[in-house]
N, C-alpha and C positions, 0 to 999 in steps of 0.2 A: 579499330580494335581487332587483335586477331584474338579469332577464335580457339576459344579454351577445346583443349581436346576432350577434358573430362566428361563436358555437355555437349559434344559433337558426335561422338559416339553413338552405336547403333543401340539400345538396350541392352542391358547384358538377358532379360529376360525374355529375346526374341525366341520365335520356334523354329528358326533357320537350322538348318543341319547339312552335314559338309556336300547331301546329297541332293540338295534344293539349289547351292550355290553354283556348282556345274553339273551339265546334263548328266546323264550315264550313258557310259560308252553302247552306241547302237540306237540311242534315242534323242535324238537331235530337237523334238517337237516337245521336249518335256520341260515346261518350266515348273510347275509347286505341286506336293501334293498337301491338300489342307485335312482339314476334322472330316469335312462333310464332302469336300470336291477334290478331284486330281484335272490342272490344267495340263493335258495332253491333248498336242492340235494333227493328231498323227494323220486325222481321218481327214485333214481339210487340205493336207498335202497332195492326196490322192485326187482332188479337183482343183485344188490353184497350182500345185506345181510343186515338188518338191523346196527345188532351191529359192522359192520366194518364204515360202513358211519355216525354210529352216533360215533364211536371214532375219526375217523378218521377228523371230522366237530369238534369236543372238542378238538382236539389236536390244531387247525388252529385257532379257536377262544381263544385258552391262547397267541396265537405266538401276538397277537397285543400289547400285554402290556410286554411278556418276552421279545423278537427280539427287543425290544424299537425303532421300525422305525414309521415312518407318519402312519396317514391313508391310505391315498392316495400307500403305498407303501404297506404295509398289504393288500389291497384290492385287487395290481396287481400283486404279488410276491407270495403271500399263498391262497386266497378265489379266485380268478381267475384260477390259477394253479390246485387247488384241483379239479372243476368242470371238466380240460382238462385230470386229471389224470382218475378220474373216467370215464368220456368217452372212451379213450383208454383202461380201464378193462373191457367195455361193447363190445368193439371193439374187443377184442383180444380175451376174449372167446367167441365169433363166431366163430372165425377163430380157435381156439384151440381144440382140439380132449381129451382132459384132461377129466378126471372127476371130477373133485373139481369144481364147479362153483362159489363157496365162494370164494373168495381171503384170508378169513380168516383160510383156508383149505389147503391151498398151502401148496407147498414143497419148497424147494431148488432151484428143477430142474426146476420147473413149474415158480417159480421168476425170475428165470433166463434166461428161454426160454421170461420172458415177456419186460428183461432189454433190452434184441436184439432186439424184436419186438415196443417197445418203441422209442429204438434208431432210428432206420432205419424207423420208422413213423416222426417223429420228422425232422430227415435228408431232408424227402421227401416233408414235406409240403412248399405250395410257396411263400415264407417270403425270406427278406433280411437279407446278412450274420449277419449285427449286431441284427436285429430282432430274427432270429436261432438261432445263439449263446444266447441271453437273456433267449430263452424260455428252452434249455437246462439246461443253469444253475438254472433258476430259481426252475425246475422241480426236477436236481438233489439234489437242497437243499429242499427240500419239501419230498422229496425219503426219504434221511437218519435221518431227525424230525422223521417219521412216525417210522421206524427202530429204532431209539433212546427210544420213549416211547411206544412199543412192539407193535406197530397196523400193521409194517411188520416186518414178522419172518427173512426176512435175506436182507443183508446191498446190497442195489443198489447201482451205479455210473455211469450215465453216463458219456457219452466224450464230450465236447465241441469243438467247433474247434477251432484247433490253433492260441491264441491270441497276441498282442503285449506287450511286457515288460510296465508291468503297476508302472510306476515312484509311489516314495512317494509320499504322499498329499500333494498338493505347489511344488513341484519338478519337473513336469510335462514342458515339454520343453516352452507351453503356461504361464508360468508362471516365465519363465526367459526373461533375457534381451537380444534381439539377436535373439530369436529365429529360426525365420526366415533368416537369412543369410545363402546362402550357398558358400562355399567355392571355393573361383577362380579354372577355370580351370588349368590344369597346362601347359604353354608355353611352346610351341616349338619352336625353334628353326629351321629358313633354310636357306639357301644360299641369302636368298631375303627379308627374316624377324627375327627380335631379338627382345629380351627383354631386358629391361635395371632396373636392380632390386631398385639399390637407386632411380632413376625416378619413380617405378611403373609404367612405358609405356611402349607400347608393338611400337614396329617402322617396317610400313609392306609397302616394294617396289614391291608387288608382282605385282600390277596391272601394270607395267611398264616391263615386261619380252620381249613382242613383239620390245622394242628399243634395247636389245642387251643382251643377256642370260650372257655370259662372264661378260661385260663392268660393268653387274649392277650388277653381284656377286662381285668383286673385289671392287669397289666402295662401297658396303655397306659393305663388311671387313672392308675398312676403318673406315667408318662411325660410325663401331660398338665400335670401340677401342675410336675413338677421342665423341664417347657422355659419356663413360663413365667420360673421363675428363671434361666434360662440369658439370655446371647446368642446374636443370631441363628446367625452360626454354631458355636456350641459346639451350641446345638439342631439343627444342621444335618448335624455331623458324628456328632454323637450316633446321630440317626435312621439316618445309613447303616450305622454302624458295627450296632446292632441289626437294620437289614435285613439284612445280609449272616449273622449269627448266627441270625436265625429261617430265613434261604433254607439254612443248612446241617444246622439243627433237621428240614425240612421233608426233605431229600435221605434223612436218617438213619432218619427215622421210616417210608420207603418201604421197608428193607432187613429181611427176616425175623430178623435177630437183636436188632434194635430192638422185637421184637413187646411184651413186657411194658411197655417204658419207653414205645411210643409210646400203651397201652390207659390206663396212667395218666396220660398228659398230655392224651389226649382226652377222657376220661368225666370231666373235670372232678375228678379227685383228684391231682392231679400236686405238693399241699404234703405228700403220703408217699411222693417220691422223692427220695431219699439223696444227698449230698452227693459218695458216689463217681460214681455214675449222672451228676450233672451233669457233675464233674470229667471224665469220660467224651468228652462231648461235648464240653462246651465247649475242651478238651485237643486236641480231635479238629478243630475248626475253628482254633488254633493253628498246628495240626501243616501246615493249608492253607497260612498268611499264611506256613510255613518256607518250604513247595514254592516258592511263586512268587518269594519272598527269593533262594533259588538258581538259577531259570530267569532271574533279571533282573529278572520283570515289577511288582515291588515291590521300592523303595527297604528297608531296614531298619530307619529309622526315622519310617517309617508305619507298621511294622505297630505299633510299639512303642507307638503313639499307637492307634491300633486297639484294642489289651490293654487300655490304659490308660481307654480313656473306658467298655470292654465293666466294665471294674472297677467303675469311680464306677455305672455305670445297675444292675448287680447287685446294691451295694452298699444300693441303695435298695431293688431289690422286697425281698432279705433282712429292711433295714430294717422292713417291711411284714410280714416274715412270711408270702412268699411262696414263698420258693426259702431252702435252707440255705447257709449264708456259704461261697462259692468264691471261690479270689481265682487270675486266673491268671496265671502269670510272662511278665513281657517279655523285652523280647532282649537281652541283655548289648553293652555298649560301642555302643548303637544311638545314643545321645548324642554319642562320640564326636567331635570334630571334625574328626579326624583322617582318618573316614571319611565325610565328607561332597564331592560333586564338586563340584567348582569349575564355573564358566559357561565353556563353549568360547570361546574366542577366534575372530574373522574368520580367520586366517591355517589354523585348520583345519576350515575349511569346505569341504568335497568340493564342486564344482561340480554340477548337475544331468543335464548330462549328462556320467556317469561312461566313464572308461577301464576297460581289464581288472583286475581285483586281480591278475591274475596277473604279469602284465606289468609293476605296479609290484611286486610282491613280490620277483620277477626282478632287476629293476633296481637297486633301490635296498635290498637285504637287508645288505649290510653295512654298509650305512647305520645302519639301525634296529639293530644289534648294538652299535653304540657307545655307544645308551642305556640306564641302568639299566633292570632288569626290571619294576620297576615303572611305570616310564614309557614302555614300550617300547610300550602301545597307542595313547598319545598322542602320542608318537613319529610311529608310524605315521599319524596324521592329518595330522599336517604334513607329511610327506612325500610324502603322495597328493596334498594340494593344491597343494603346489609343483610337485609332477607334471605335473598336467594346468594349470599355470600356464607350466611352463617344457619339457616335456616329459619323460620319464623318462630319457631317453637322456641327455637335459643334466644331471640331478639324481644321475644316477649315478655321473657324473662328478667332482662336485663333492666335497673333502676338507672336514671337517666344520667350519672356520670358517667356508666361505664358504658351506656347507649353512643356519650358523647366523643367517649377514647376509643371505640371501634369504629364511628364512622370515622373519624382520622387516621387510623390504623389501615382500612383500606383505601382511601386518598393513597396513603402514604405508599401502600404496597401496588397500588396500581401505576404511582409514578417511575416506583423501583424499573416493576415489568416493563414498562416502556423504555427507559434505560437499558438494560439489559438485552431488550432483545434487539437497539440499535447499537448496541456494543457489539455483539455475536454477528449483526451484517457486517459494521465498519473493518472489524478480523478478518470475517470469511473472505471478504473482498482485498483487504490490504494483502491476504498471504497469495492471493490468485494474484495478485499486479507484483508480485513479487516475483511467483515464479514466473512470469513471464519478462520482467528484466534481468532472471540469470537466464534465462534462457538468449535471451538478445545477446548479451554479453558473453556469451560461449559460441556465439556463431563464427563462424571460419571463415567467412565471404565478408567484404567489402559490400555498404550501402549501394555505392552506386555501381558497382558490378555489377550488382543483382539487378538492379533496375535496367542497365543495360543489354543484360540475356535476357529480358524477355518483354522490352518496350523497343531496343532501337530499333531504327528501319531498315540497318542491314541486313540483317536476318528475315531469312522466307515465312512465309504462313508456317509452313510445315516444323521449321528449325524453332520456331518461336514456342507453338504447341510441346515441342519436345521438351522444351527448357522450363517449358510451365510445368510440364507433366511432372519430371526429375525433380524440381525445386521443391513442390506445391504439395504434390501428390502421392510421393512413394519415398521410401522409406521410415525411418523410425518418427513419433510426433514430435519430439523435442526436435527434431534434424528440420519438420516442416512446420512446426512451430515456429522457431529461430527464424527460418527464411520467409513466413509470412510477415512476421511483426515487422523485420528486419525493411521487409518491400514498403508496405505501408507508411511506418517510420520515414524513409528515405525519398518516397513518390507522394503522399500525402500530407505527411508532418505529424502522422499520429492519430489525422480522423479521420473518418470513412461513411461519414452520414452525407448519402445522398450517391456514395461513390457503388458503381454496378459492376455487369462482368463480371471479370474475373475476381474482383472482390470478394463476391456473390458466390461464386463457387469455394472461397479457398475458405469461406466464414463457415457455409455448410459442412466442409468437413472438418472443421474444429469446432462445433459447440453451438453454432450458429453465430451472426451478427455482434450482439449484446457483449456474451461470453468472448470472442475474440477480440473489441474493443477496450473491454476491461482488463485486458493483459499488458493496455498501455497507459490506460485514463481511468480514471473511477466510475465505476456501475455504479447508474441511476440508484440504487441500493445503498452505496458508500454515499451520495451526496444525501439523502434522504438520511439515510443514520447519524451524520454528522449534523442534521439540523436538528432531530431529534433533540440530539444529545445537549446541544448548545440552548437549547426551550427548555430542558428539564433542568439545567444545572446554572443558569443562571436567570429563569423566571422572568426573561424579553418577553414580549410582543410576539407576533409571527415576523412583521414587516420589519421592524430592527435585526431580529436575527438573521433575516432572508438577505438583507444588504449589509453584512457583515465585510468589512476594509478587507483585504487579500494580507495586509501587512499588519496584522489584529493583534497579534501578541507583541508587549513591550515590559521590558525590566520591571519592578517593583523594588519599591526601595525598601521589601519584606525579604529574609531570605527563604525560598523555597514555594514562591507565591508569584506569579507573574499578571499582570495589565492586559485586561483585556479590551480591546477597544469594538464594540459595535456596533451599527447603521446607525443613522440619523435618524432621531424620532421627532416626526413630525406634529406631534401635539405643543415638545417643547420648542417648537421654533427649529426645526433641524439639528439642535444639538446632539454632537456624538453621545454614547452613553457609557462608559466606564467602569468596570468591573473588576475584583480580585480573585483568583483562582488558585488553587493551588496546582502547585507543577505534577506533584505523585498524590495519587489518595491514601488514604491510611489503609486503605483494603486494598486485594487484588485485582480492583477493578480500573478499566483504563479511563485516566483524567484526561476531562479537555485539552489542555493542554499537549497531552501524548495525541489526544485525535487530532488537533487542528495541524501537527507538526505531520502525521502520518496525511493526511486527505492531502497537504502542500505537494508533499513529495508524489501523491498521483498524479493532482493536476497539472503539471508543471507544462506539460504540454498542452495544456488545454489553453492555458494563459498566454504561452506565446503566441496560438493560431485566434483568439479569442477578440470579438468586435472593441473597438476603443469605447463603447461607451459600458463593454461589461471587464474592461482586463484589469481594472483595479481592482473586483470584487472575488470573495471566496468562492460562492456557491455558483458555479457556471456549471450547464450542460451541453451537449450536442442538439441544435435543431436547427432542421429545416438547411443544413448544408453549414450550417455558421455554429460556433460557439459564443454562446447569450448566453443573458443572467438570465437564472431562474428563475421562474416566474409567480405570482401568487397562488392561478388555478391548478398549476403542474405541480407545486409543492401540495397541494392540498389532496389532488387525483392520486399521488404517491404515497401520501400518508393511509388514505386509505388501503393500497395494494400493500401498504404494511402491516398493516391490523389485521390484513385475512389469510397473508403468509406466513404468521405467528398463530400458532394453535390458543396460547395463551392471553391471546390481545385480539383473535375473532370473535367473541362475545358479548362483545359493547360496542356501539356506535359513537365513537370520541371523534373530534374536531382538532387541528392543532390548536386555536383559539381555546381550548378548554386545558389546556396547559397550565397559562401562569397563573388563572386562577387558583387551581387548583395547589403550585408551590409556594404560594405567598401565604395561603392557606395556612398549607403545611408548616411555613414558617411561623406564623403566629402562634400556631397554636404550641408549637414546641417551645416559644418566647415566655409562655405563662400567658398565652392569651395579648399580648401589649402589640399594636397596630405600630411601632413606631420603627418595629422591626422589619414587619413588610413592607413599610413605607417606604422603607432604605434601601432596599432588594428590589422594589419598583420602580424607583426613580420616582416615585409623584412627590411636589408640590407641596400638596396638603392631605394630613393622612384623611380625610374625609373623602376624599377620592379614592384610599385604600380601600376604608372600611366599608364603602356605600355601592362600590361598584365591582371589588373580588375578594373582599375575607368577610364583609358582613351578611354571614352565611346564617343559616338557623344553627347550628352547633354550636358557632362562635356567640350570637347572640343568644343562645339557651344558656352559656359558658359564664357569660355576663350577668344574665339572670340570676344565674345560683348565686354568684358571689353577692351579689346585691340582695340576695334573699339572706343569705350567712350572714352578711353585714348589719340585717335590719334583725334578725334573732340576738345576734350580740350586743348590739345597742340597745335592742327592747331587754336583754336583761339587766342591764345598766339599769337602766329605765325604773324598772318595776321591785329592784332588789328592798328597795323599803317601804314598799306596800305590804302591808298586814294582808295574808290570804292569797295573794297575788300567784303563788307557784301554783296551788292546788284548783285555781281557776283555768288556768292557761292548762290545764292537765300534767302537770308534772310533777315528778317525786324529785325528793329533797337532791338524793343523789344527781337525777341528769340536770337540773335544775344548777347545782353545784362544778358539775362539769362543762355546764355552759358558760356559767358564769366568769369560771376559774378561766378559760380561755378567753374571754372577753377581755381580763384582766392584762394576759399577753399579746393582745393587740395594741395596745393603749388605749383603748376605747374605757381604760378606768377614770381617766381626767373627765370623762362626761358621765357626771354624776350629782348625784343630788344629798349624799351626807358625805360622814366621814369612813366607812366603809370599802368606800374606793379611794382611797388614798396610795400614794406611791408606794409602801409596804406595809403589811396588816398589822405590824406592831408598831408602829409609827401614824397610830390613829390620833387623831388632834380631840382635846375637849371640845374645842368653838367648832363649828360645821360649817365649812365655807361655802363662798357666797354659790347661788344657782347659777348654772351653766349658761340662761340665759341671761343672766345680768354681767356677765363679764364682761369688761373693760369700760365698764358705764353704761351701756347701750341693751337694749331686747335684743332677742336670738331673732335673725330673720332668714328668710328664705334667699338665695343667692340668683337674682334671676342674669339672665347667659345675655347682657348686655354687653358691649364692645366697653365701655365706660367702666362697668362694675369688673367687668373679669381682669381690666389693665389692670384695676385699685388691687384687686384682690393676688393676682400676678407680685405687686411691687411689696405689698403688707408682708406676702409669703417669703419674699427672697431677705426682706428685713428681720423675719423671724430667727431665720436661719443663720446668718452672719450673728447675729444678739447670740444663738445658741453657741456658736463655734468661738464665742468670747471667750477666752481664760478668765475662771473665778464665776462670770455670771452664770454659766449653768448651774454649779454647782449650788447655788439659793434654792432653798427649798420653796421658798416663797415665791422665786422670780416661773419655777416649772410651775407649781400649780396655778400661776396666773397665766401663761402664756403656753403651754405644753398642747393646750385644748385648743385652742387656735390655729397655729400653726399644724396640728393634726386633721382639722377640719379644712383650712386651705389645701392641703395636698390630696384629700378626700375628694374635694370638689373641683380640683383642676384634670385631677387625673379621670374624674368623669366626664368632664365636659372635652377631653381629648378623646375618648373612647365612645362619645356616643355623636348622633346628629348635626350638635353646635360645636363640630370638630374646626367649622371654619369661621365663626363667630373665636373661638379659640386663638387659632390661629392672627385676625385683625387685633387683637387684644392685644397678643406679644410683640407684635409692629407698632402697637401704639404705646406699649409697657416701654417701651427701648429708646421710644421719641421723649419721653417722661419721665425717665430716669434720674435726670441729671438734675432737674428742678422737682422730682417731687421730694412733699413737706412729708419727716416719717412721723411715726405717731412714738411719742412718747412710752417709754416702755416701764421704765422706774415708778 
């Protein structure tokens, strides 16, 4: 390659001047004058000899334009040096007994006697090793110049001291990826600690040696053989679940009435203690996992997983014929579903900085009395939050529908904010990766040009600094913007984790690290807004949305609505899960769609450098030298640093797990309250898994209450409308008594009645008074109990009512509606509760078994 003149060039911004380049006439000994110093060697002439210090000063003033180094490196390398040289010749014939005092007189002997005296000066001054060694070598190259164009008669060298293997240019450990790692120690192995190599964990029982030297070498023999058959974490959880058993073995063994049991677990005979004796203990560290069951500090069905793994590791030394077969009981109904807690929703998230409890308790106490006992703590979360949302004074006030539309209201606004403010990163960042590829794209230099001026290895130390200096370092930022990204791009493919040096410096002066990588890939910020955004607006999981396909958007056979495909959800057997989105929002604000198409076009380079088990996925970052998929902890670590970097979203401690509760929520309840609509936005099964585990909220079920209260006031006026006295007991006047009634009438809840009164219109009242509500169709009014058997029957009676209804001609009987109107209104009363409440999945076996029975069931007679 030859060399470009543009970068070979001396600075334009040197301090050189036309009077530094050649002497001035009469002063032969002048080479620079600087800021602080003037090199004039006028005064060493007058003791080495004229013509040696005037050749010896014209040899060092050609070296700045031959040597083709800086100024700044000319000055400290050769006109620096020369003046230390010449002082040691003033120095040394003092101390010489020679007769030559010329240096230009010498001999052999006498240069030689001056190479030692040189050295061994040079050795002694008190400078640091990199400082001595510089000044040696500097000196010896300066030695062999002079020797080269005959100003010394025989070739010096000094010795340097012993230096480090000096890598290629760019080859330099700081200049690879890793460099810094250093290699695991190597495991050992003891009687009480192993390594497990597929795990990569190391498993150490040492601190447990005082319970019994034998008992706990033999026991982790076991150990070591049954982790290799495990995985990593079933060995993981194994191990603790057995720390926690030997740290309670070890408590036991200190207490004087443990004396005989702890003499035979120490003195190595502990396979002649009895099967109660263990039962004892191990009972005894049970009776712990209850304690803390009841203080709170353990779920139920941990400990139950605790028993269970303490089982299977027992089950083996037994196995062995080390310990008598114990087996200890778990916890009853710890399986349960029913007791497992649901993920808090946004709307009750207590801000950070709290109000009094008191002061809400004050305030809003009849509030919280309206909700079942059982929800009355979660109750209470929403109401502190709407608290210090709206104030207590305002919430106090509030009658408990419009209690029920502001806790929604701020669900709803807490989700917006989160939205929003991962909208305003995924911008801020898309327009910084922008201007950083018009910047690439305006660059003038060729990739591997640039890599060239200032990686190959024909270029010196010196030419290579220069070309870093020029490219990297000066001029305009777009000019060394451009040739940063440009290097990087072209020398590393776009990433730079793990990469040093020179890196390191050129990141410093642009913004640091983070900032200069994001001008090619997406900041940590953009990947983290984009998961955001994709949890808010279509109500996944975390773990679905986190293993989102790279190739996720697909056609819809809607126009202006596109398919979105993401991660496999592991509940459903790995099924992908399937979504519709639209392409533009109907506001100004940007659609998924627009993100996932914008975060593609960042990462584009991420994906090609990216490991084969993370290059099909959206969400990848930089670590550890490699581009991976991002991880669960790092999504979660991130979402935090987003909550505290938004003023607006620092005041609540949220989870991403507290997401889709929270939008299924919000979808219900904008549904009219109906589960079948989060159901559908959730992917579940059975809406009983909706209702039980993220929208059966206290809201939703206070939401449920009122109607069923409304339902039983309009029925009781049905009810009561032909009792004599009946209004003025129940305390009410004719009037609201009238408007109750009048509405009941608008429900259809008039077909359940008891005269003529309630007939289909008030002047279309019949003489005869038809028959009681409970004697219809032949049969007593009965209770519908939530059998699989009854709900099919009543499933197939309801779908026959309806086709009977939608007959041409037989609606229209007046006769055929008051005989069946009330039935079929009572079947859809009662199916639509038994979908919305507990026996959602009793519901659900009903219509699997309505669909098998279809075809042979007998209808009932309707004429």
């Amino acid at each position: 390659m030859n060399r470009p003149t543009s970068h070979s060039t001396p600075d334009s911004g040197s301090r050189d001047n036309g009077s530094q380049r050649t002497p001035r006439r009469g002063r032969p000994y002048f080479l620079y004058r600087g800021k602080f110093k003037t090199y004039d060697y006028t005064h060493a002439a007058a003791t080495l000899g004229h013509d040696f210090v005037a050749a010896a000063c014209d040899i060092v003033r050609q070296q700045k334009h031959e040597a083709g180094v800086t100024h700044r490196t000319w000055v400290d390398n050769y006109v620096f040096r020369l003046g230390e040289l010449f002082n040691a010749l003033q120095a040394f014939l003092i101390d010489d007994t020679a007769s030559h005092k010329d240096p230009s007189q010498f001999g052999t002997r006498q240069w030689t006697l001056f190479e030692t005296w040189l050295q061994n000066h040079l050795q002694s001054l008190p400078l640091s090793a990199k400082s001595r060694a510089k000044a040696l070598n500097a000196t010896s190259n300066l030695l062999r110049i002079l020797h080269r164009t005959g100003v010394i008669s025989t070739p010096l060298t000094l010795k340097a001291p012993t230096r480090r293997d000096r890598a290629p240019i760019n080859h330099s450990r700081f200049s690879e990826r890793g460099w810094n790692r250093q290699p695991a120690p190597p495991h050992i192995d003891t009687p009480f600690k192993f390594f497990v190599e597929p795990h990569g964990r190391e498993y150490d029982y040492t601190p447990f040696r005082d319970v019994g030297r034998q008992f706990l070498a033999d026991t982790s023999s076991i150990l070591r053989k049954t982790y290799h058959a495990y995985s990593a974490n079933k060995a993981k959880h194994t191990h603790e679940v057995w720390t926690r058993v030997l740290r309670y073995i070890q408590s036991q063994c200190k207490k004087p009435a443990s004396k005989t049991f702890r003499q035979a677990l120490y003195s190595g005979k502990y396979r002649s203690i009895g099967p109660e004796a263990w039962e004892n203990i191990l009972y005894g560290w049970r009776n712990e996992l209850t304690t803390q069951i009841e203080s709170g500090h353990l779920k139920r069905i941990t400990a139950h997983t605790c028993v269970g793994r303490l089982n299977l590791a027992w089950a083996s030394f037994a196995d062995a014929g080390l310990v008598p077969r114990v087996r200890i009981r778990g916890f009853k109904n710890a399986r349960s579903s029913y007791l497992r807690q649901s993920r808090a929703t946004l709307a009750q998230l207590p801000l950070r900085d709290p109000i009094s409890d008191a002061a809400v308790r004050s305030a809003t106490q009849h509030l919280t009395a309206l909700f079942d006992a059982s929800d009355r703590d979660e109750a209470r979360q929403y109401i502190r939050s709407l608290s210090q949302h709206l104030t207590a004074q305002v919430v106090s006030g509030l009658p408990v529908e419009s209690l029920i539309k502001e806790i929604h209201t701020l669900n709803t606004e807490r989700l917006l904010a989160l939205r929003r403010c991962a909208e305003r990163d995924l911008r801020k960042w898309h327009e910084h990766w922008s201007t950083g590829q018009t910047v690439l794209r305006n660059s003038t230099i060729e990739g591997t040009e640039l890599v060239g001026l200032v990686d190959s290895p024909q270029w010196s130390a010196s030419e290579v600094r220069r070309h870093s200096s020029q490219l990297f370092f000066h001029g305009p930022k777009s000019t060394r913007l451009g040739h940063a990204l440009l290097y990087i791009d072209a020398r590393y493919g776009g990433a730079i984790s793990g990469v040093h040096g020179r890196v390191h410096h050129i990141a410093r002066s642009l913004g640091g690290r983070p900032a200069l990588s994001a001008y090619l890939n997406p900041h940590t910020h953009a990947t983290l807004a984009l998961w955001v955004l994709l949890l808010v607006d279509t109500g996944a999981n975390c773990e679905v949305a986190r293993t989102t396909p790279w190739n996720c958007l697909r056609p819809s056979k809607d126009s202006g609505w596109r398919t979105l495909l993401l991660g496999p959800k592991l509940r459903a057997r790995g099924a992908h899960i399937l979504d519709e989105i639209p392409e533009r929002n109907s506001d100004e604000s940007l659609s998924l769609v627009e993100a996932i198409e914008m975060y593609k076009l960042m990462a584009s380079r991420y994906r090609a450098l990216a490991t084969p088990s993370a290059k099909n996925y959206l969400f990848v970052h930089e670590f550890k030298g490699s581009i991976d998929l991002l991880k669960e902890w790092t999504a979660r670590a991130w979402f935090l640093e987003f909550l505290k970097r938004h003023p607006e979203l620092a005041q609540f401690d949220a989870r991403p797990s507290m997401i889709r509760p929270s939008v299924l929520m919000s979808i219900q309840h904008r549904n009219d309250n109906r589960v079948e609509y989060a159901q559908a936005v959730g992917d579940h099964k059975s809406p009983s898994t909706t209702s039980q585990f993220y929208t059966g909220r206290a809201p939703i079920k206070m939401a449920h209450a009122l109607k069923i209260r409304r339902f039983q006031n309009l029925f009781e006026s049905v009810l009561i409308v032909s009792i004599d006295g009946a209004i003025a007991k129940l305390g009410l006047t004719e009037e609201q008594f009238a408007d109750l009634f009048s509405e009941a009438k608008r429900t259809g809840l008039r077909v359940a009645c008891l005269n003529a009164l309630t007939t289909l219109e008030p002047e279309a009242r019949s003489e005869e008074q038809p028959p009681p509500f409970d004697q219809r169709c032949g049969r007593s009014m009965r209770w519908v109990i939530a059998t699989v058997e009854t709900v099919a029957d009543l499933i197939l009676f309801k779908e026959q009512l309806e086709r009977s209804f939608k007959a041409p001609g037989r609606a229209q009987t007046d006769a055929f509606v008051d005989k069946w109107l009330s039935w079929l209104i009572f079947a859809e009363v009662a199916l639509q509760k038994l979908r919305e409440s507990e026996s959602a999945g009793v519901y659900e076996k009903a219509m699997k078994l309505a669909t098998q029975r279809r075809s042979s069931y007998r209808r009932i007679p309707l004429e």
